[in-house]
N, C-alpha and C positions, 0 to 999 in steps of 0.2 A: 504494500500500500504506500501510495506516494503521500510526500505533503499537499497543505493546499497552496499552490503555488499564485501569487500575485506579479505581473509585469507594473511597474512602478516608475514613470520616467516624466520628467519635466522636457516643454519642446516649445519650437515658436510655433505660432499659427501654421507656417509652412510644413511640420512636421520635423523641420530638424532637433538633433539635440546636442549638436558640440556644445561642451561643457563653458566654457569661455562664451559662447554669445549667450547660453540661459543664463547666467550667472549675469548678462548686461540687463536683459529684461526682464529680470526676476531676483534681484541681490537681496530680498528677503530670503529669512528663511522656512517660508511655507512649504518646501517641498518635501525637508526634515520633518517637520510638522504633520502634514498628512501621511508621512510614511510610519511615523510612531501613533497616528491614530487606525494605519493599517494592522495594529499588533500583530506582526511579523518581526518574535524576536532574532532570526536569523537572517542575513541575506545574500544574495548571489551576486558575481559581475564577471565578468569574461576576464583574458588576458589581456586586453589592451586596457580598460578600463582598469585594472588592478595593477598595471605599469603605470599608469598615469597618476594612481593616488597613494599606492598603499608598499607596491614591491621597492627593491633598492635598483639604481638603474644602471646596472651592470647584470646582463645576465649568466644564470648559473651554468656553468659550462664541466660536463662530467669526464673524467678522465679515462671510464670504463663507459662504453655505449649498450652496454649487454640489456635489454631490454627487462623488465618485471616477468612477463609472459606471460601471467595471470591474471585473475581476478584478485584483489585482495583490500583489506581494510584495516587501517591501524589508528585506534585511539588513544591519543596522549592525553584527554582530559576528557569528563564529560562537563557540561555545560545548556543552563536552558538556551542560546545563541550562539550562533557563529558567523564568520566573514569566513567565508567561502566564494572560494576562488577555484576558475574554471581555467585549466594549465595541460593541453592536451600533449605536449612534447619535454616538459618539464624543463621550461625556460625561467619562469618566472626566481626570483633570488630575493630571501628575507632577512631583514634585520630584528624582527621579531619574530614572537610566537602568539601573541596579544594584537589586536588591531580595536580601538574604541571600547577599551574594555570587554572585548571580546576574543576566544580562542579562535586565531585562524583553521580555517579546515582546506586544503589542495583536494581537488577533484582532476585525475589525470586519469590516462589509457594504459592498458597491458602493455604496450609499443616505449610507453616512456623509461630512459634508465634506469634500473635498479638504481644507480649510486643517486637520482636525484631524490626518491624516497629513503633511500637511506638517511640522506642528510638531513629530512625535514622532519626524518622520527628523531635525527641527532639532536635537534633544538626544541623539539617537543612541541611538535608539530604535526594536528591530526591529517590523515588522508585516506582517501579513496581512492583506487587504481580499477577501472572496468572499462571493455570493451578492446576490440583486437583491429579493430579500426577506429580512429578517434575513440573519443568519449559515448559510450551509451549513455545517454540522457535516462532511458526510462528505468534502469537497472542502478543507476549513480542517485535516483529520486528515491527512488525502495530504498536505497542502502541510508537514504541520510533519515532517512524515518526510521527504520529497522534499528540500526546501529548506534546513531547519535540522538536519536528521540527528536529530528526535526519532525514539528505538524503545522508550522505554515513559514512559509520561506515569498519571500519578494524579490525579484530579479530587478537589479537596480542598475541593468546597465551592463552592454551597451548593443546599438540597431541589432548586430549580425549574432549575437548570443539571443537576445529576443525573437528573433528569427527563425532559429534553431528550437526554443520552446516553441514556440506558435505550431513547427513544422511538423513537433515530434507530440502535438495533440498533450502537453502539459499543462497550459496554462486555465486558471481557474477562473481567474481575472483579470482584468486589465485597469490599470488605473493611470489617467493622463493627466498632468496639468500643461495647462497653454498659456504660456507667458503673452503679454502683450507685446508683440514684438515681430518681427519676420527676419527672417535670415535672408534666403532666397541665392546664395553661392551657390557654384555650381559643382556635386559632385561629395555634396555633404551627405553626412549618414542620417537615414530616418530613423524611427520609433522602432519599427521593424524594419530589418532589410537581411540582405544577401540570400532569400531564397530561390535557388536555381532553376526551378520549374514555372516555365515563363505562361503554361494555361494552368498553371493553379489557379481553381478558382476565390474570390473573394472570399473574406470569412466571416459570417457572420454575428453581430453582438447583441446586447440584449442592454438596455442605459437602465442602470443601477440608482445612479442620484448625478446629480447637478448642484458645484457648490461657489461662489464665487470667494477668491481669496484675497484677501489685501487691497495692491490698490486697482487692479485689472487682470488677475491671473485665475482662470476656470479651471476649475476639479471637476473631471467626469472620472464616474466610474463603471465598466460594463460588466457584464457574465457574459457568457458563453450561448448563443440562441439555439 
């Protein structure tokens, strides 16, 4: 049984969400806000998003490539939360074990180093290792619920990880805020993006609530129709 997973992401009207222009049209901090009113004491963000806020920016480089080759699951702490980070080749590099008063948790694949899980059991450092091509989404969700007692997680980032849940029929909900504002560059990432299958059809939602934040920024929230 998986969590109840939430998509959770601030964007302009256009749909974008580089981190740098929200943060022009929206420099309150409402988006903190409706994510602690999501109680979702755990949360998710891909590899680029977890480069850009939380890893050290030298990446981890193994000396030995010998792959996991398994399934496997190691916990260094239990905890009602985590920051959980999605690392499908075992690049990402930490200076901690703690991220916001929370235990970091790595989600990688079978394919990844053994020596790069080694090191992140060295610092005490939980992980999931599943799937023999990239990351299984729907097996790495069982296990965070299974293993570490996750029962609602919010994916905080960023398009082409959203993407990926949307694809892999995870998400439970979706929750948008729309800054006042428009990007409109060309080539920026959306709310969701990088799904390859160009007649996927649309997907359809279902409007949960309508909330107006501060001094021009909309909270919508959908399910699933």
């Amino acid at each position: 049984m998986k969590p109840y997973i939430i998509s959770h992401m601030m964007e302009s009207v256009d749909g974008r969400i580089d981190c740098d222009m929200t943060e022009q049209i929206d420099p309150s901090n409402s988006y903190y806000d409706a994510l602690d009113k999501l109680n979702c004491p755990s949360s998710l963000m891909g590899r680029v998003t977890m480069q850009m806020h939380y890893a050290e920016s030298e990446p981890f480089e193994a000396a030995d490539n010998t792959p996991i080759g398994q399934r496997a699951v190691h916990k260094a702490q239990a905890a009602e939360g985590y920051i959980i980070a999605m690392d499908t080749q075992g690049k990402l590099r930490w200076g901690a074990s703690t991220y916001d008063d929370k235990p970091l948790l790595v989600i990688t694949s079978e394919t990844c180093p053994k020596a790069y899980v080694d090191a992140l059991s060295a610092q005490g450092i939980s992980w999931i290792a599943v799937g023999k091509e990239g990351i299984d989404l729907p097996q790495a969700m069982e296990l965070l619920n299974t293993e570490f007692g996750v029962k609602r997680l919010a994916v905080v980032g960023g398009g082409h990880i959203n993407g990926a849940f949307l694809e892999a029929g995870l998400l439970d909900e979706v929750s948008v805020m729309i800054g006042p504002g428009i990007d409109g560059r060309r080539g920026m990432t959306a709310v969701f993006d990088g799904i390859g299958d160009a007649s996927r059809p649309a997907t359809l939602l279902r409007l949960h609530s309508i909330e107006r934040v501060g001094e021009g920024t909309v909270w919508l929230r959908y399910t699933f129709a």
